[in-house]
C-alpha positions, 0 to 999 in steps of 0.5 A: 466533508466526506473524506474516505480513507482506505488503508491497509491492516497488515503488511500491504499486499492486502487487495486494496487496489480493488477495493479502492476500484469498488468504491471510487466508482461514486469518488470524486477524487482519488488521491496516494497519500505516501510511498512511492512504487515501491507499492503495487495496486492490482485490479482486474476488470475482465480480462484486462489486469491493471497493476500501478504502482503510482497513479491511485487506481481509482483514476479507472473510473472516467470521473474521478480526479487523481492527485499524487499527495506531497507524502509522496516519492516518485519517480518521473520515469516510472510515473511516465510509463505508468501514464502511457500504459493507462492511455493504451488501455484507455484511460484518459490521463491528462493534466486535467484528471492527474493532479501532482503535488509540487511538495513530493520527493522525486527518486533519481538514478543516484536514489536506486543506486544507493539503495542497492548499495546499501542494502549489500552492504547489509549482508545477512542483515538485509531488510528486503527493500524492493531496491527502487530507491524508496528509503534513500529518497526519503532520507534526502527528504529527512536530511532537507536536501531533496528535491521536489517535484515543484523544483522543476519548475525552476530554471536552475533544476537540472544544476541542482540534479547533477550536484545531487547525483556528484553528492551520491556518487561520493557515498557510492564510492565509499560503499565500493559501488560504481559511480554514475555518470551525470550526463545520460540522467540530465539528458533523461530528465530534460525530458521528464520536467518538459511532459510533467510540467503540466501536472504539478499543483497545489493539491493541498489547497485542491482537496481542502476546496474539494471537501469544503464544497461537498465533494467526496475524497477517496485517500488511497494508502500504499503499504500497510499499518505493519510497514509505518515507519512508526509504528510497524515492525522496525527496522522492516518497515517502509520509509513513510507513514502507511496509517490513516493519520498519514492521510492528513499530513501526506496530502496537507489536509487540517484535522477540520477534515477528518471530522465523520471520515469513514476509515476503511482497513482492507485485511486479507483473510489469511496473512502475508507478508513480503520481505524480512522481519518477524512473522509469528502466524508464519506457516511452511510447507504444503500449508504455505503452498495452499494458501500462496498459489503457484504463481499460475494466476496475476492474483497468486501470492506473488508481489505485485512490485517485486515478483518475489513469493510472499510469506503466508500464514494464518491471520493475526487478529492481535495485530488487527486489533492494533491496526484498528487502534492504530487507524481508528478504523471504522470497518473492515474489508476482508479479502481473498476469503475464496482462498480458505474454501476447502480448507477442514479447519482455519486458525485465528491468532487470538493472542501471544504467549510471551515467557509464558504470560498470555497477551493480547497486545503487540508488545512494545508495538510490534517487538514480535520475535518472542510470540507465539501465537495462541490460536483458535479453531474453527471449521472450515467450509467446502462450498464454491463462494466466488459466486456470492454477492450477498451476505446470506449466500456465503456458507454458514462457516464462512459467516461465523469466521467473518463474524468472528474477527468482527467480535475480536476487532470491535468493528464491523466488517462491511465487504468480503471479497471473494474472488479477483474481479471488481464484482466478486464482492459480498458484504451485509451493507453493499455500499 
């Protein structure tokens, strides 16, 4: 049962829409397992730049099948435009080779509203959400009174629509926030469940029969371990489960499948992070400038959903090594190593110092405020690598710092990318 699953190892933004675009090219299906759009997948292929945020980006290639797992919250709307934008490009989507799960949550209008009721309400304690609506679809889901995406198919759903929105508007007039008018969002909706209709499924049940005869899976996370509503660093942290177990529940798969998965984690060489929280390789300054980009270039240290400029640092191998554990990774991919080029030393966090005690775990998972990182040194290299394409034509430097973070997780690192384009890819097993 080749189920493959690819998650990412930091606090998302990690690139691994391209990797996932790397190697979807032998998939047979491509399927988002959690999240909503609150998650931003960019791949470039030549001069066109395909950002989505729901649909796995792995749909680009012609033969792949694209399921939306019921781990899943969505908007219609978006879902929609991100469907015509893929058609202007060329891709083919129909309900042929867009499967959506009738088990995933929908996100309406009263969804984004509370959310950004919510999180003025916060004050200084805000968490950074990206204000889709993401957190209070979930927790319609959790409370059991939210709607799916198999209730459209019901002939009662536009009723229970505008009891949800009515229900809303009443924890919106106790924020202080304005309350909606039910009216435009049924009329809107009317629409939504006429064009997707055609695509819901029961994805569950497709998988399982997928894998059973032999074809291969591609199970695409959104976010990353930092972010999981478990294990990250609560309370910033996303509202569904970004780990590779979040795999099995958010696409209804039985542990049978997961039996010899390849559990790929994407890290980016350096590390980044969106929004509020603890950080503790942070760096500021010209330093921070060097490794974020201006915001000149699509691959540039600006969110793929939010805009907003990501905070930067040097990379944290004590929490990669807890992505690992977390994960059960079998290999790593890192990216943007062409970002490091020029740099005279790098830094790798290798533990915390903790009221003076040295450890080299995340203590109480990821209680991070009182680390500070303990780093190691090593040189940096100048050579141009954008052009590499194999393990040996990177630098000597730049193989001893990959190797490295090799030694300190205990698993191989399989590809480096090493620049934004889907054949910028070197790695010691091009598979």
């Amino acid at each position: 049962m080749p189920l493959h699953i690819i998650v990412g190892a930091q606090w998302g933004d990690e690139g691994k829409g391209r990797i996932v675009d790397y190697l979807a090219s032998s998939a047979d299906y491509v399927a988002r397992f959690n999240g909503g759009d609150n998650a931003g997948h960019t791949v470039t292929i030549g001069d066109h730049i395909f950002k989505l945020h729901l649909v796995p980006s792995g749909i680009i290639h012609p033969q792949t099948i694209a399921i939306l797992g019921n781990g899943m919250v969505v908007n219609p709307r978006s879902l929609l435009e991100e469907i015509d934008t893929l058609r202007q490009a060329g891709v083919e989507v129909t309900p042929q080779r867009l499967h959506l799960s009738f088990g995933a949550h929908l996100i309406t209008p009263a969804h984004q509203a509370l959310d950004a009721a919510l999180e003025d309400a916060r004050g200084k304690g805000k968490l950074g959400t990206t204000g889709r609506g993401i957190g209070p679809a979930y927790t319609d889901k959790a409370a059991r009174r939210g709607l799916r995406l198999g209730d459209m198919l019901r002939d009662d759903f536009l009723t229970r629509l505008g009891e949800h929105i009515l229900e809303s508007n009443l924890t919106l007039g106790l924020l202080g926030a304005p309350e909606l008018d039910p009216s435009p969002i049924l009329d809107a909706f009317r629409h939504y469940v006429e064009q997707l209709r055609p695509y819901i499924a029961d994805t569950s049940a497709e998988l399982d029969a997928a894998l059973a005869a032999g074809k291969t899976v591609l199970a695409e996370g959104a976010q990353g371990t930092l972010l999981d509503i478990e294990h990250g660093t609560y309370p910033f942290v996303t509202s569904s489960f970004t780990t590779a177990p979040g795999a099995l529940t958010g696409l209804g798969l039985g542990l049978h499948t997961a039996h010899g998965a390849r559990v790929i984690g994407v890290a980016k060489s350096f590390q980044t992070r969106v929004g509020s929280g603890p950080f503790p390789t942070e760096v500021f300054g010209p330093e921070a400038e060097r490794l974020r980009g201006t915001g000149a270039n699509p691959w540039d240290e600006f969110g793929t959903t939010t805009g907003r400029p990501r905070r930067v640092g040097w990379i944290d191998t004590v929490l990669l090594r807890y992505a690992v554990r977390l994960n059960g990774l079998t290999e790593l991919v890192l990216t943007k190593l062409d970002i490091l080029t020029g740099l005279e030393k790098l830094y790798l966090c290798t533990a915390y110092r903790v009221g003076g005690e040295v450890v080299d775990t995340p203590p109480f998972g990821c209680n991070l405020y009182a680390c500070e990182p303990v780093y190691e040194e090593l040189p940096g290299w100048q050579k141009d690598v954008h052009a590499a394409r194999r393990w040996d034509d990177l630098p000597a430097e730049a193989r001893a710092y990959v190797r490295r973070i090799e030694e300190i997780t205990g698993i191989p690192v399989r590809h480096v990318s090493v620049g934004p384009e889907r054949e910028q890819m070197a790695g010691k097993n091009n598979t």
